[in-house]
N, C-alpha and C positions, 0 to 999 in steps of 0.2 A: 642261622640267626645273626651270628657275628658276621655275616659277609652283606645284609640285608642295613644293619648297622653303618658300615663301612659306604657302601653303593650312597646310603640317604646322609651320609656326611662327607661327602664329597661336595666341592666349589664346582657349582655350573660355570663355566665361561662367559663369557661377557662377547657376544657378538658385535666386530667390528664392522663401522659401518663401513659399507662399499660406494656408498654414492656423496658427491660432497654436498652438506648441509646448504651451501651457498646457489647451488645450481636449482637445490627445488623449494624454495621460498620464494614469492612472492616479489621481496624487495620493491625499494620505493616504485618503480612501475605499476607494479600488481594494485597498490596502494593510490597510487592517482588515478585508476583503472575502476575501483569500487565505490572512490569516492566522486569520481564522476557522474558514474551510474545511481548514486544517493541522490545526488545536486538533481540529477534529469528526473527520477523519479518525484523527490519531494514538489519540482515543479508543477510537474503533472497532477501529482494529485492538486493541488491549490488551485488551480485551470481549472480542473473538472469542478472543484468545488464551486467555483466563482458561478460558473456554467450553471451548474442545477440551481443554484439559488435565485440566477435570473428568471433560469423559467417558471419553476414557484414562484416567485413574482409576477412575473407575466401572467400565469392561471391565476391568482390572487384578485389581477387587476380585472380580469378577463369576467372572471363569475361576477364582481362587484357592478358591471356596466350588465354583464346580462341580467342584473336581479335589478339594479337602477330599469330598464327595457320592461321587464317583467308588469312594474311597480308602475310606470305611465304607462304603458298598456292598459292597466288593469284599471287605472283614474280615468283615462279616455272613455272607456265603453261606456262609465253613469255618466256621461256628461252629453245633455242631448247637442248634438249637429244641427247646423240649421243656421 
């Protein structure tokens, strides 16, 4: 009992590191490296955005002359020829 006591009050050691902190960080490189990769993405997406909103525009423009088509067509046929 007393040696169960003894074993769980003992100081675990403190593992020292073997590798230096400096070698596996990042550092400013890593950092102009994700911030690049932020700038190129954030770009991209606004591109694409720009993009789909034209073509919804374009189909917007697009149904509005086929239904304008539709709409003289449909005035033409009562109207005799001659």
């Amino acid at each position: 009992m007393i040696e169960a006591i003894l074993t769980a009050a003992t100081a675990t050691p403190t593992p020292t590191p073997t590798v230096d902190p400096n070698l596996v960080t990042p550092g400013p490189v890593g950092f102009v490296i994700v911030a690049v990769v932020v700038v190129f993405a954030a770009v991209l997406i606004w591109d694409m955005q720009r993009r789909i909103r034209r073509v919804r525009y374009r189909e917007e423009v697009r149904a509005e002359l086929d239904a304008e088509e539709a709409a003289d067509a449909a005035g033409d046929e009562g109207t005799p020829k001659g």
